[in-house]
C-alpha positions as CSV (number, residue, x, y, z in Angstrom):
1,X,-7.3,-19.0,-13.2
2,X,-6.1,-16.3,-11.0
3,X,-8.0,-12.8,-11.4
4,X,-6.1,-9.9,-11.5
5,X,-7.1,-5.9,-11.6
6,X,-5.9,-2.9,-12.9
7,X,-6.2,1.0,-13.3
8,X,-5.3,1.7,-16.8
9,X,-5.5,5.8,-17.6
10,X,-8.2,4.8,-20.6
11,X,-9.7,8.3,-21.5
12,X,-11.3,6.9,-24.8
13,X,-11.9,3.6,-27.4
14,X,-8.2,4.0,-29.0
15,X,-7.1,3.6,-25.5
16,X,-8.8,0.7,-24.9
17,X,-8.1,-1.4,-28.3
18,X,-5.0,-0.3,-27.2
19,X,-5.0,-2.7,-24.0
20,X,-7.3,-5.5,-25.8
21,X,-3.8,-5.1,-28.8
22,X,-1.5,-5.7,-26.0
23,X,-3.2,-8.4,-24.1
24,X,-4.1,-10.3,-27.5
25,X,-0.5,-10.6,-27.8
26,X,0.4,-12.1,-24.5
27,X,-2.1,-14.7,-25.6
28,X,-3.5,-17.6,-22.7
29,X,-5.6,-14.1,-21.5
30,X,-9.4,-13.6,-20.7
31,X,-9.9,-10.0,-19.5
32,X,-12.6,-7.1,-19.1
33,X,-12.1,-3.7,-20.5
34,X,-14.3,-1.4,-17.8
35,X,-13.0,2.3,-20.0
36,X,-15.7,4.6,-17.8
37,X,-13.9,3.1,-14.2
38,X,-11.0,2.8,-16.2
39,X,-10.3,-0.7,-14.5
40,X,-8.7,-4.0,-16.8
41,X,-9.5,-7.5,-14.7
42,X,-7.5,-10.2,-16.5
43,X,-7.7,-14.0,-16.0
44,X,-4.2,-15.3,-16.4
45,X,-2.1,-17.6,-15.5
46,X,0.6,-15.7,-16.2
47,X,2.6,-13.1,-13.0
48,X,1.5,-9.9,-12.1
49,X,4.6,-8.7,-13.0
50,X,4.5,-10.0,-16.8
51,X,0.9,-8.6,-16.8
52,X,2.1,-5.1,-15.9
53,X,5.0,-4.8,-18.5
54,X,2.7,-6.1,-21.1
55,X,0.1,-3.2,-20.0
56,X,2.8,-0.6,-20.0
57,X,3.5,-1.2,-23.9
58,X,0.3,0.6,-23.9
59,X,2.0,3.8,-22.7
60,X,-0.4,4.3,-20.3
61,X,-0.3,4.5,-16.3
62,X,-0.7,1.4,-14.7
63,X,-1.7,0.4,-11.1
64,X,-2.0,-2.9,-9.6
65,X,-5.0,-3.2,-7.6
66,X,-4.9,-6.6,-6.7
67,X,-6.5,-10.4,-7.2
68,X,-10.3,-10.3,-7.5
């Protein structure tokens, strides 16, 4: 499975059970929560651009940073 990585503008835990919420949802996910970089690297098959809109539910800024 493709990796992908994101900046997610995680300042604490709620912020991050806020992203593993989201991406639980999407479901067919593996990812990493890194809260002190404030980086998300997801395994997915799904696109980049249904990872982003499910990351944005969060509320929080999202940047693409690229495949890994």
């Amino acid at each position: 499975m493709p990796k992908h990585e994101f900046t997610v503008d995680m300042t604490c835990e709620g912020c991050s059970n806020a992203v593993t919420r989201v991406l639980n949802k999407l479901g067919g996910v593996q990812f990493e929560i890194d809260l002190p970089n404030k980086k998300v690297c997801i395994d997915s098959e799904h696109s980049v651009d249904t990872l982003l809109e499910t990351l944005k539910k969060t509320g929080k800024t999202i940047t693409y940073l690229g495949a890994k």
